[in-house]
C-alpha positions as CSV (number, residue, x, y, z in Angstrom):
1,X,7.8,41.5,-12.6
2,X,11.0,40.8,-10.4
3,X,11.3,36.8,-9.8
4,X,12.7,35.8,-6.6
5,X,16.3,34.7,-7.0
6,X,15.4,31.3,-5.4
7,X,13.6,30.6,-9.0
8,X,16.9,30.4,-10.7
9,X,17.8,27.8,-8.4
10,X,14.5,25.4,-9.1
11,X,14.8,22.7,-12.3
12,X,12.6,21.0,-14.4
13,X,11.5,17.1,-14.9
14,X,12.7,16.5,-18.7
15,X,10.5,14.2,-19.2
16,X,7.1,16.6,-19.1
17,X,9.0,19.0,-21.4
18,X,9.9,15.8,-24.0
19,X,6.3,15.1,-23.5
20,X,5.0,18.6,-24.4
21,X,7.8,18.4,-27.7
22,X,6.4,15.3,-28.7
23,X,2.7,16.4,-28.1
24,X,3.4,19.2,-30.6
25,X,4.4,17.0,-33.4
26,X,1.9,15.4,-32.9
27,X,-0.5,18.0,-33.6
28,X,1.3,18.7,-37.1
29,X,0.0,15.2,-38.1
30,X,3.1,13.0,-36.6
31,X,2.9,9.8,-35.2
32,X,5.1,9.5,-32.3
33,X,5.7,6.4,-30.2
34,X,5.9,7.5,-26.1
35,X,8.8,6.1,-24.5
36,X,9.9,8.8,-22.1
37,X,6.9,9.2,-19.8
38,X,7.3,7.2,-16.3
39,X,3.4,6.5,-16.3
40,X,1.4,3.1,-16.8
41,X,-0.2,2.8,-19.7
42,X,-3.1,0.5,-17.9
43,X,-6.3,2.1,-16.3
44,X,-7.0,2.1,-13.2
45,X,-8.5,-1.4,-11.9
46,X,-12.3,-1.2,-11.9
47,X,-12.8,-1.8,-7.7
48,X,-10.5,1.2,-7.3
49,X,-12.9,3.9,-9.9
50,X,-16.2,2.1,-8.4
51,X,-14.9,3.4,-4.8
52,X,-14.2,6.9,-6.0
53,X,-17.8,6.9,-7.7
54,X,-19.2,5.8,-4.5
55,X,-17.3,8.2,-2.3
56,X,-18.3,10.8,-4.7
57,X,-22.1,10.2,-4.6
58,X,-21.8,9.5,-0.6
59,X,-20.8,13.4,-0.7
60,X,-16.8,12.9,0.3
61,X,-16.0,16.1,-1.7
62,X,-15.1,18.6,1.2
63,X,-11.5,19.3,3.7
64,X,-10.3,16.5,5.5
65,X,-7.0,17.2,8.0
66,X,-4.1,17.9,6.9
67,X,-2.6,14.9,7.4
68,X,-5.0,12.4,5.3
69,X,-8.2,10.9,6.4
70,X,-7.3,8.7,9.4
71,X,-9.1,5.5,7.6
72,X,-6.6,5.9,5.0
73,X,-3.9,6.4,7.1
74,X,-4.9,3.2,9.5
75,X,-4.7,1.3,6.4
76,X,-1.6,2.7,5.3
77,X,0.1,2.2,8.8
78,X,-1.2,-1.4,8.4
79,X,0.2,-1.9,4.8
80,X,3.7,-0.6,5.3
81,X,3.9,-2.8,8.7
82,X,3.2,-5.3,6.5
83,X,5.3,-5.3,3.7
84,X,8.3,-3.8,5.0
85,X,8.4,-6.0,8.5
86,X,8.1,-3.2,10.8
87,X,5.5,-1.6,13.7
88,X,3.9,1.8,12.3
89,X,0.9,3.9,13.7
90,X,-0.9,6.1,11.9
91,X,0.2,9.3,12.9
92,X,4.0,8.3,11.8
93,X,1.5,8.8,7.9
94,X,1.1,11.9,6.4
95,X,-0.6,12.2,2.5
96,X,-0.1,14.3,-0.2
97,X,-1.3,14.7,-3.6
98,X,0.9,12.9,-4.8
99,X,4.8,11.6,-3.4
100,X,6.7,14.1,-5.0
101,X,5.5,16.9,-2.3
102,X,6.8,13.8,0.4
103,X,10.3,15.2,-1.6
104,X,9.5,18.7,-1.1
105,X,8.4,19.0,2.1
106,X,10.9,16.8,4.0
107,X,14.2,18.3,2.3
108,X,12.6,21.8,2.9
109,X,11.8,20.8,6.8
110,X,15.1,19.2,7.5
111,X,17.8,20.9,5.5
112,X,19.5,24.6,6.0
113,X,21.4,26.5,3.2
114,X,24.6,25.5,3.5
115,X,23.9,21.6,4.7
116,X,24.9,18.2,2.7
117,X,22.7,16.1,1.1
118,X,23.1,12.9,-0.4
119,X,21.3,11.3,-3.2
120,X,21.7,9.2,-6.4
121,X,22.8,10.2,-9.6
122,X,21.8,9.4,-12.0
123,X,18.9,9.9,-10.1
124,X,15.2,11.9,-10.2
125,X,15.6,15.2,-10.9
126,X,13.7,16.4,-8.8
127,X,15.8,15.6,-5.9
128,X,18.7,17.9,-6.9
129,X,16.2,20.9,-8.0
130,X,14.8,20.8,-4.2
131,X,17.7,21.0,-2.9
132,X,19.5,23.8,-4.9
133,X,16.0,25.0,-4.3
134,X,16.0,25.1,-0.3
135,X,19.5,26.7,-0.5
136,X,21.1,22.9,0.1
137,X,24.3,21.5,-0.9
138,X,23.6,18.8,-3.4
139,X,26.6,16.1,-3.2
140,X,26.0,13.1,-5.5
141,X,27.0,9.2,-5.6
142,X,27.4,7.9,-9.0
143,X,25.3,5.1,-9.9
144,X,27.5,3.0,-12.2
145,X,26.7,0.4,-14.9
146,X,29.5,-1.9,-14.2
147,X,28.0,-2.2,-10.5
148,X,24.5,-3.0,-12.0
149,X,24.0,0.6,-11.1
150,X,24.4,0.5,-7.3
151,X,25.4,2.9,-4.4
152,X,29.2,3.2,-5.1
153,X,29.4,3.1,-1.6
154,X,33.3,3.9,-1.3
155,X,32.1,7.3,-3.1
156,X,29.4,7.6,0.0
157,X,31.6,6.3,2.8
158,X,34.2,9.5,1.6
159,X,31.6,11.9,1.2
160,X,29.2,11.2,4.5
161,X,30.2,14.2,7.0
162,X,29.1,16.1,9.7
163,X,27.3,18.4,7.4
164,X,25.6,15.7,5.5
165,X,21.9,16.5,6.8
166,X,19.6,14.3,5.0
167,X,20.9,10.7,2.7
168,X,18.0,10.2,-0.3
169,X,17.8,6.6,-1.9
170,X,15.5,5.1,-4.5
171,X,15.2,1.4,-5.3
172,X,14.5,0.2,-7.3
173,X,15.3,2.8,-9.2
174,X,14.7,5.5,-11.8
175,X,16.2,5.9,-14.2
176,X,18.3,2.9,-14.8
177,X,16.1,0.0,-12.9
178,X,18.7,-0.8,-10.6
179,X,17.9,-2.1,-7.0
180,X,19.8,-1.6,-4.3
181,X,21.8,-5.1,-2.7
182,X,20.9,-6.1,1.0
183,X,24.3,-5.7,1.8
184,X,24.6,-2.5,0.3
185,X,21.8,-1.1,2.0
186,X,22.9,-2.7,5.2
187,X,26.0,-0.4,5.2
188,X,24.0,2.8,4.2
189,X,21.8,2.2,7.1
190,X,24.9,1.2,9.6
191,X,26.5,4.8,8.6
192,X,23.0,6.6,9.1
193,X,22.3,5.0,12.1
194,X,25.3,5.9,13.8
195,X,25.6,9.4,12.9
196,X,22.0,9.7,13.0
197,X,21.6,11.1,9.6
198,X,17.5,10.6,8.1
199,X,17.5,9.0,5.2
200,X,14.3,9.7,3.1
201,X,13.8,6.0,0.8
202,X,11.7,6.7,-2.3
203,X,10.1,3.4,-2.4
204,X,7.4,4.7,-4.9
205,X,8.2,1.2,-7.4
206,X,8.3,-1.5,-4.7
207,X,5.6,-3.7,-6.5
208,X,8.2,-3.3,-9.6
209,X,10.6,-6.5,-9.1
210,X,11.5,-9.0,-11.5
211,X,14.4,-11.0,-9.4
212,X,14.3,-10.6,-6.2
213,X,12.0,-9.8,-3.0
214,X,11.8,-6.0,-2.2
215,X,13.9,-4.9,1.0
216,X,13.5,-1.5,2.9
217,X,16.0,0.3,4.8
218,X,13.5,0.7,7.1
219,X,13.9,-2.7,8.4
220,X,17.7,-2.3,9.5
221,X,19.0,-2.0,13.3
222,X,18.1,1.9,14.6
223,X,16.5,2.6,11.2
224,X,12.7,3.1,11.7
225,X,13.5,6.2,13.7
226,X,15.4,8.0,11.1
227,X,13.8,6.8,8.0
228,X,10.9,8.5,6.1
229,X,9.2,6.6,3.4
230,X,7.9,7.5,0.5
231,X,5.3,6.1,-1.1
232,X,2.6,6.2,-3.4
233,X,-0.5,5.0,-5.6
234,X,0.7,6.3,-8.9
235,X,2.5,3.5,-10.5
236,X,1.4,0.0,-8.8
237,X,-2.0,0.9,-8.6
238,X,-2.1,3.0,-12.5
239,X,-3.4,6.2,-10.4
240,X,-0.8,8.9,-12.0
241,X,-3.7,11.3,-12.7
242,X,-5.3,11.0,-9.3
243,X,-2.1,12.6,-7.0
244,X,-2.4,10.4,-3.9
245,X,0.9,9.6,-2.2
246,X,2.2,9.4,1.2
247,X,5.3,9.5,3.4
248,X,5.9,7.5,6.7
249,X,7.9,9.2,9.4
250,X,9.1,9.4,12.9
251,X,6.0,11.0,14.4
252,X,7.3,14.6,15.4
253,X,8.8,15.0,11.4
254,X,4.9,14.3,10.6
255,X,4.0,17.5,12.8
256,X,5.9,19.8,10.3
257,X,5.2,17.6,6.7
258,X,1.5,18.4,7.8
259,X,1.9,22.0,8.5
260,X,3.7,22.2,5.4
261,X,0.6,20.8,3.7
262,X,-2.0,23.1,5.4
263,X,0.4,25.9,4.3
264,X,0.3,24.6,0.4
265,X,-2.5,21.8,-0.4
266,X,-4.3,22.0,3.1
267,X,-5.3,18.9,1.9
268,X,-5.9,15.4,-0.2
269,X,-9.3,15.2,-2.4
270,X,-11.1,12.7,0.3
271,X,-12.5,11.0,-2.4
272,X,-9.5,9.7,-4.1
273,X,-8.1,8.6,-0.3
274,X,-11.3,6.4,-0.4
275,X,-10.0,4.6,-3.7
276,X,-6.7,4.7,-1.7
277,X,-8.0,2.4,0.7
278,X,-9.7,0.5,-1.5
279,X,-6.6,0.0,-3.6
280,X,-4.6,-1.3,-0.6
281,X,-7.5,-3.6,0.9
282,X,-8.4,-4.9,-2.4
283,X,-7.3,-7.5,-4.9
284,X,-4.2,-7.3,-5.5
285,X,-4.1,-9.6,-9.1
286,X,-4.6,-6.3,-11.2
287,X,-0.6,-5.1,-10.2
288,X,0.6,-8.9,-10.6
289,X,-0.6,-9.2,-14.1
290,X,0.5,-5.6,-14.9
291,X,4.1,-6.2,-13.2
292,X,3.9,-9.5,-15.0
293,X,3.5,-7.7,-18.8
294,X,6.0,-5.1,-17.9
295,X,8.5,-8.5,-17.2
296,X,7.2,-9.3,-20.7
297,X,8.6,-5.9,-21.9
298,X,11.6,-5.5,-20.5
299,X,13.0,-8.5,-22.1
300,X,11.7,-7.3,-25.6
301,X,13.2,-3.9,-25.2
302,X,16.5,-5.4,-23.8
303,X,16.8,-7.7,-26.7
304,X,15.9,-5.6,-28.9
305,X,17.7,-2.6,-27.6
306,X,21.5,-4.5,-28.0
307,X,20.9,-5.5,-31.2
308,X,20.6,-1.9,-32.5
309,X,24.3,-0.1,-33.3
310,X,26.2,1.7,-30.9
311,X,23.7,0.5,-28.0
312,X,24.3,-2.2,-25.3
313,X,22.0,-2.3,-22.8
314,X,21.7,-4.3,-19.3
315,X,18.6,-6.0,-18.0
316,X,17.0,-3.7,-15.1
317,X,16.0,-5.6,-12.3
318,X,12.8,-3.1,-11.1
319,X,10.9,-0.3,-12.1
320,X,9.7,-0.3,-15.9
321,X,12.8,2.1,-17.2
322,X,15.7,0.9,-19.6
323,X,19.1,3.0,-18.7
324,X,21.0,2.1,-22.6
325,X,24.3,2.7,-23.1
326,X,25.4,5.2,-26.2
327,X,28.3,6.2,-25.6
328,X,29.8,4.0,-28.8
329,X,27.7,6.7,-31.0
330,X,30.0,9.2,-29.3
331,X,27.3,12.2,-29.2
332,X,25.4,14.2,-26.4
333,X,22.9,12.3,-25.4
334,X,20.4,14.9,-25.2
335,X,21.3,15.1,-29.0
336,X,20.7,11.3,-29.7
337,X,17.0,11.8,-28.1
338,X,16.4,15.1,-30.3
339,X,17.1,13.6,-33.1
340,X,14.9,10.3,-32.4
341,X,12.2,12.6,-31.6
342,X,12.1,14.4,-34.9
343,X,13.6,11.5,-37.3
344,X,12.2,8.4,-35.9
345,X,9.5,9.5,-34.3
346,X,10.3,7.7,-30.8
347,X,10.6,10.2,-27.6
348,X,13.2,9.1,-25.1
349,X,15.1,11.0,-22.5
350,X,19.0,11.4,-22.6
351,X,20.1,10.2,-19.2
352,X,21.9,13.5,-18.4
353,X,18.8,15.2,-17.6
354,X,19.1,12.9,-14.4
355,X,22.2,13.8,-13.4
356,X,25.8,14.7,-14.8
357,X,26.3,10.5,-14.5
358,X,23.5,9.9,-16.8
359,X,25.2,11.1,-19.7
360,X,26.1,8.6,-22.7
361,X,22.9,6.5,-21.9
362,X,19.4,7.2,-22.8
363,X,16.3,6.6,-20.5
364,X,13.3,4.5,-21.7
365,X,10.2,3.7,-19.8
366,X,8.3,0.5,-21.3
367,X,5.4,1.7,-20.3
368,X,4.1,0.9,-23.5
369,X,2.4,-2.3,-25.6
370,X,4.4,-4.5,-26.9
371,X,3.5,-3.8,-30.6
372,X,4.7,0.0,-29.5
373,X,7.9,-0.9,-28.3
374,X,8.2,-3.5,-31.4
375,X,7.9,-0.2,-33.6
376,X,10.1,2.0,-31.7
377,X,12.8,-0.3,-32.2
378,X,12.7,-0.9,-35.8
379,X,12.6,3.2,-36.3
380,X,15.0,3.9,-34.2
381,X,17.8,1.0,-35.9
382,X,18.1,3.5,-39.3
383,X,18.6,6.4,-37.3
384,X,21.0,4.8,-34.8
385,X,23.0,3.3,-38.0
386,X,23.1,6.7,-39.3
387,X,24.4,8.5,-36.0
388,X,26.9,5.2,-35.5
389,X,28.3,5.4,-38.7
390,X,29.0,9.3,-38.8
């Protein structure tokens, strides 16, 4: 069967293929210790599954539109106003099973072959596989560790141009948990509002701040007309499994997001928008104790992380990912990951499957207990002495 050239172009999220690695060893008998899956290990809070179940029985198991079930969208529209300071209507909301097809369908409705596009690296992977995938020129900004991992914004000030079609951000961030200053987000948005250039914010870990208040770009002068927003239930709300997600848009880039979805999903499962809703209109104290523990983990992991040789590690600010620094073990650092898989038993990430800027780190998500983490240090120090003694 001939594949369409286009396929050679799409790329992968490492962190499902580590998965599937470490699942495998697992079933020889191996005890392996998950660290490079960005998912919350806590269930979903009990008012969120008791509104599915009722959905369910009350027969919400056929099409909705395209677009989401307005109820959902309504209390969308209401919670972005909310927490990001700004006026939105519902049908600036479209949602998706999901956020990552927020990624796909906005890069694939706003950018040509041959146009620019911006976007963080190390960053999601995903970002760079769309557009490679739509025929796009992907042109990245380094994140770097001596910045805390911000915008290098003299990099993006020299490589915004006329053909730049589309600026992607995330913050706070994966994979290095850096979050994005006011001030540096002031001068992104000052530059995209002038040239108007959209700038699509992956916002997806918000609720994941340890420091400081969460800002959106959103917010800025002439912004809300050339932002999109995405967003989703996945991570505050422990939802991974149910793909509910959303984007927020100027109200004609909805039009085509939504015909994009009755060309590919047609729709969201209504009952998991029901949970959606109950999710947003419900208590809130199940994401601050969960965004609490993770607090609880980072420092662990950081401490314990920089004592280990040939790793130094900074304290992220959002998200639940640790970005470590290797390069003192001077090895790829897919290679340092491979072998912590099959030595140590501990499955991590090497940073430069996000990006070429991610190499000489490794990416862990401590989305794990305590006790976990505890034990994933302490196998990993032998190994690490082994490598950073060779």
């Amino acid at each position: 069967m001939n594949v369409a050239e286009r396929m050679s172009r799409l790329g992968t999220e490492s962190a499902f293929e580590v998965l599937a690695r470490a699942r495998a060893l697992e079933r020889q008998g191996k005890e392996i210790i998950h660290l490079e899956i960005g998912e919350p290990d806590f269930d979903t809070p009990a008012h969120i599954k008791e509104a599915a179940k009722r959905a369910l029985d009350a027969g919400a198991t056929h099409y909705g539109p395209a677009a989401g079930l307005p109820e959902l969208r309504e209390a969308i529209a209401k919670d972005v106003a909310a927490t990001r300071n700004i006026a939105i209507s519902p049908d600036e909301v479209v949602v998706t099973p999901g956020a990552k097809p927020i990624m796909y369908f906005v890069i694939t409705a706003l950018v040509n072959p041959g146009d620019e596009v911006i976007y963080p690296n190390p960053g999601f992977p995903i970002y760079e596989s769309v557009i490679n995938f739509v025929g796009g020129v992907p042109v990245p900004i380094p994140l770097r560790e001596e910045t805390g991992f911000g915008f290098d914004l003299g990099v993006f000030e020299q490589r915004v141009s006329r053909r730049t079609k589309l600026i992607i951000i995330n913050s706070p961030q994966n994979p290095t948990g850096g979050v994005l200053e006011r001030d540096q987000l002031g001068r992104i948005a000052e530059i995209a509002a002038k040239y108007r250039i959209p700038v699509l914010a992956d916002e997806i870990y918000k609720s994941f701040l340890y420091d400081s208040e969460f800002v959106s770009i959103s917010g800025f002068p002439g912004m809300k007309d050339v932002t999109i927003i995405l967003d989703g239930f996945s991570k505050a709300y422990a939802m991974t499994g149910w793909r509910i997600g959303y984007g927020v848009m100027p109200p004609a880039l909805a039009e085509h997001v939504a015909r994009l979805m009755v060309n590919s999903y047609s729709c969201t499962a209504s009952f998991t928008q029901l949970a959606g809703i109950a999710a947003l209109q419900g208590d809130q104290t199940p994401v601050d104790l969960m965004v609490a523990e993770f607090r609880r983990r980072r420092d662990l992991v950081v401490e314990g992380l920089n004592a280990l040789p040939g790793v130094s590690c900074r304290s992220p600010r959002g998200a639940f990912y640790v970005f470590p620094n290797i390069r003192a073990l001077r090895r790829p650092a897919g290679q340092v990951a491979e072998v912590l898989l099959n030595e140590a038993g501990v499955a991590v990430l090497g940073g430069s499957a996000f990006g070429e800027y991610g190499e000489g780190y490794l990416r862990l998500s401590y989305a794990n207990s305590q006790a976990n983490i505890g034990k994933a240090l302490e196998r990993m120090r032998p190994v690490l002495a082994r490598l950073a003694g060779g």
